[in-house]
GUMAR-103662 format. One line per field, with one value per residue: x, y, z of N, C-alpha, C, CB in turn; residue number from 1; residue in three letters. Coordinates in pm, whole numbers, m for minus. Atoms other than C-alpha are relative to their C-alpha. Glycine has a CB too. Layout:
n.px: c(X; ...)
n.py: c(Y; ...)
n.pz: c(Z; ...)
ca.px: c(X; ...)
ca.py: c(Y; ...)
ca.pz: c(Z; ...)
c.px: c(X; ...)
c.py: c(Y; ...)
c.pz: c(Z; ...)
cb.px: c(X; ...)
cb.py: c(Y; ...)
cb.pz: c(Z; ...)
resi: c(NUM; ...)
resn: c(ala; ...)
END
This chain:
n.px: c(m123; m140; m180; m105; m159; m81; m73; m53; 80; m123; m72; m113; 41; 12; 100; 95; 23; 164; 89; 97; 116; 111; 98; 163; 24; 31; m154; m88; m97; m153; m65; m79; m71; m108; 55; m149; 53; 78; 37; m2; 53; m66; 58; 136; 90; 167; 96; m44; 99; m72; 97; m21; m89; 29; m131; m30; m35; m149; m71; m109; m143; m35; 54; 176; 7; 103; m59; m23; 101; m91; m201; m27; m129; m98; m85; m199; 19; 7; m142; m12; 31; 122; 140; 107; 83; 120; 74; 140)
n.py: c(m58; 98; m60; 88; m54; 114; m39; m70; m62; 62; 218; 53; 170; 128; 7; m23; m141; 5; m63; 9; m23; m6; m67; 9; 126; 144; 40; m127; 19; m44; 11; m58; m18; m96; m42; m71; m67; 121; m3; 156; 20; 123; 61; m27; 80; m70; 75; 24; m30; m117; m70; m86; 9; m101; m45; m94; m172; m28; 77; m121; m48; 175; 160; 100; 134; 93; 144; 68; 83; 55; m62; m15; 37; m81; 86; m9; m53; m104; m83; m176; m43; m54; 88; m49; 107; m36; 81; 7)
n.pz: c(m45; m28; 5; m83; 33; m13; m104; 30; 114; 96; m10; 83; 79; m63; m119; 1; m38; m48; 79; m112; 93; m79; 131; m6; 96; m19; 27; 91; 107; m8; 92; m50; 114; m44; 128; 73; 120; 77; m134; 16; m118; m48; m128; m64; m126; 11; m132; m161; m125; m92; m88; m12; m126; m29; m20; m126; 6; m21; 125; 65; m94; m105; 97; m43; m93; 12; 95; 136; 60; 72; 36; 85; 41; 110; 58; m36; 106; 44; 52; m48; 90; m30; 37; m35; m94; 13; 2; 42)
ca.px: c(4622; 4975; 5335; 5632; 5998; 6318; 6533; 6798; 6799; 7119; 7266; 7577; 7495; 7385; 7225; 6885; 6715; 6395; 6078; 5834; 5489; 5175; 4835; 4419; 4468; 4554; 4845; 5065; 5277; 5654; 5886; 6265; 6385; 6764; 6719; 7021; 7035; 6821; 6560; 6603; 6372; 6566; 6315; 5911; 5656; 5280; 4994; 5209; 5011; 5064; 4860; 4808; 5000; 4954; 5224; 5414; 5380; 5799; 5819; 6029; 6313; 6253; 6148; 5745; 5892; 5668; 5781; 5914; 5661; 5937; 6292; 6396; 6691; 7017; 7122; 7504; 7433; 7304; 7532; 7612; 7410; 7026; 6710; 6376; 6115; 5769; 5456; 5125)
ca.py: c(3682; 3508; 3676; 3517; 3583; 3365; 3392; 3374; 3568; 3364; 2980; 2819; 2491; 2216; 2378; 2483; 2830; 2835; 2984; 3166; 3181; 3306; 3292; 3229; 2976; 2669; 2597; 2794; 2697; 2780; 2889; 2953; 3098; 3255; 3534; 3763; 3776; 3445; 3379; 3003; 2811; 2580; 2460; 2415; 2272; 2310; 2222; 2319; 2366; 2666; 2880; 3192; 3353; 3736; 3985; 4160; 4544; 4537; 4288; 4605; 4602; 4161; 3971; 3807; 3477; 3289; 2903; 2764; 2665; 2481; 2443; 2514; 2300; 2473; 2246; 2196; 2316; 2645; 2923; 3249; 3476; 3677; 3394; 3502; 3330; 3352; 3218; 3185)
ca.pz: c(m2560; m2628; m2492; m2452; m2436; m2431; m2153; m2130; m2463; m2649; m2667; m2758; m3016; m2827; m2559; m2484; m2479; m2275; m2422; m2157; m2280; m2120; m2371; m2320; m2599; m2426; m2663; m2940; m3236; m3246; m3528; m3504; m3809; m3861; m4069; m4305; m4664; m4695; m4387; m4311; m4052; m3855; m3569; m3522; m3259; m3289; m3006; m2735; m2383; m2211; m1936; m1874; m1651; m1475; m1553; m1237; m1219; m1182; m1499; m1676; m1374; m1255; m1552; m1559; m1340; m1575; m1639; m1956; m2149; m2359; m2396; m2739; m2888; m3047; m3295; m3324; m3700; m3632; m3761; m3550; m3614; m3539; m3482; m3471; m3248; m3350; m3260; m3295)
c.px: c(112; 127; 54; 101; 107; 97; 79; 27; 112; 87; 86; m92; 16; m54; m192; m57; m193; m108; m150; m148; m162; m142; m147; m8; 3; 109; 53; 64; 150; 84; 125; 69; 136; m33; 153; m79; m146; m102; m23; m59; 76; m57; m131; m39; m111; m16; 70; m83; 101; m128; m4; 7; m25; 177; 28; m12; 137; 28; 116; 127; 34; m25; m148; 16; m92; 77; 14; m120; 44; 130; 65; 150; 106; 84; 161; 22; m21; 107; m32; m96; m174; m69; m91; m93; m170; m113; m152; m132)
c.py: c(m103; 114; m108; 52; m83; 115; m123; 62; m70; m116; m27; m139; m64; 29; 50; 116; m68; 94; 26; 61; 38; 2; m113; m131; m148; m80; 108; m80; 74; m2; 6; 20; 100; 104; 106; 44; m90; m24; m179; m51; m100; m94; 28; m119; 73; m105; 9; 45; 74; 84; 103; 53; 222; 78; 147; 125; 41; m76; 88; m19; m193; m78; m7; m127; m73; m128; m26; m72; m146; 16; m53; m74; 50; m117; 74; 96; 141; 149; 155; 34; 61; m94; 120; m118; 55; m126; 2; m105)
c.pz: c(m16; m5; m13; m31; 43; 65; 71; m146; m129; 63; m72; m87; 148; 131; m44; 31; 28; m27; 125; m60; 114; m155; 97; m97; 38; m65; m121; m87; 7; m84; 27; m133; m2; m100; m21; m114; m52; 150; m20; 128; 36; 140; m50; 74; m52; 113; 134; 89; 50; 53; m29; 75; 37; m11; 117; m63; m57; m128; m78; 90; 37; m101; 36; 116; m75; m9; m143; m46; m77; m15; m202; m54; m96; m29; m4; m182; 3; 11; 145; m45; 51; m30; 68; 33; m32; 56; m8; 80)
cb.px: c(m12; 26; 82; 15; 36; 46; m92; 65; m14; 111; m98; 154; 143; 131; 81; m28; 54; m11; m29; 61; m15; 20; 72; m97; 96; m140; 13; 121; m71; 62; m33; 59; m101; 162; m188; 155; 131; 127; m148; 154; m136; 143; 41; m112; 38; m125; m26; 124; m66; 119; 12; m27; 228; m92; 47; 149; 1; 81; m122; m63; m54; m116; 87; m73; m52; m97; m79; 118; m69; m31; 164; m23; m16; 98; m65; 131; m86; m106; m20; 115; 32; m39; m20; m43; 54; m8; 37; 20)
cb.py: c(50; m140; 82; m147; 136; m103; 72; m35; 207; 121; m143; m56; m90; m79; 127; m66; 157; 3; m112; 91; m171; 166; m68; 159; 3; m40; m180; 105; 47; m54; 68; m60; 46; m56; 86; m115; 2; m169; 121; m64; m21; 50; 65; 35; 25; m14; m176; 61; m125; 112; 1; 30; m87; m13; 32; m16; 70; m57; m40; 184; 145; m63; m182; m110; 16; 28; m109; m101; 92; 7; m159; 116; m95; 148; m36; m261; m61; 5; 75; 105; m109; 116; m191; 91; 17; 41; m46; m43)
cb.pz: c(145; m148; 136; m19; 68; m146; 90; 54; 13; m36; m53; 119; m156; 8; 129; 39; m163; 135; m156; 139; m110; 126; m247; m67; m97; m59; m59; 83; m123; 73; m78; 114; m92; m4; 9; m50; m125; m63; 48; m24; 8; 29; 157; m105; 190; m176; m22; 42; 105; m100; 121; m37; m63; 139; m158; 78; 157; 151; m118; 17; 202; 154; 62; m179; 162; m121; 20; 6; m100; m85; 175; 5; m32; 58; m147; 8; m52; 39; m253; m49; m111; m56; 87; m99; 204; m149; 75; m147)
resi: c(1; 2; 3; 4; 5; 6; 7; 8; 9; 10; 11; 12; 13; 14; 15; 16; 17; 18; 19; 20; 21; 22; 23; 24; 25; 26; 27; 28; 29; 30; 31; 32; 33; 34; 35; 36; 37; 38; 39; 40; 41; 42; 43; 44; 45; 46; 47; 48; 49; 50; 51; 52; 53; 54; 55; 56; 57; 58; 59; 60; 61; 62; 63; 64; 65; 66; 67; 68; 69; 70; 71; 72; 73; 74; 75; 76; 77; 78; 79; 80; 81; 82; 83; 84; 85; 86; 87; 88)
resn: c(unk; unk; unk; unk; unk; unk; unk; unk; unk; unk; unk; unk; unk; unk; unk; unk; unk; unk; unk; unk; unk; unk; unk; unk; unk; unk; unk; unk; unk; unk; unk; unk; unk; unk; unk; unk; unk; unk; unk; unk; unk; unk; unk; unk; unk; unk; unk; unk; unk; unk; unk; unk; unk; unk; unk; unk; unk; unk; unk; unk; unk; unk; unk; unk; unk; unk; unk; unk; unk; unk; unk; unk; unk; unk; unk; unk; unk; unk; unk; unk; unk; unk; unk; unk; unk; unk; unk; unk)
END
């Protein structure tokens, strides 16, 4: 099993978007690619440690409350624009 979901869900450059991860695995890999006409990766992490975590009934109306597994860095470089967060 691996979820996760970033929350808050959008970052100015230079800050940090936090990445909440629950999985059976023990750790996960992390992509962050922007994607358009051209899909360009501009971030990864592998071997990260992460638990697994029980999700609330209410998660739909409160969020999971899980912890950051990781906080994701928004370079000052990256453009406006739709990222995708994958992982594995």
């Amino acid at each position: 099993m691996l979820e996760a979901y970033c929350f808050p869900r959008s970052a100015l450059p230079g800050e940090s978007l936090p990445l909440h991860v629950s999985t059976d695995a023990g750790t996960f890999d992390v992509e962050v690619a922007r994607e358009g006409a051209e899909r360009t990766v501009v971030w990864r992490a592998t071997g990260i440690a992460a638990d697994a975590h029980a999700t609330p009934s209410n998660a739909a109306e409160s969020g999971c409350g899980w912890p950051a597994a990781l906080e994701i860095p928004v370079g000052e470089d990256w453009r406006s624009g739709y990222y995708a967060v994958t992982i594995t």
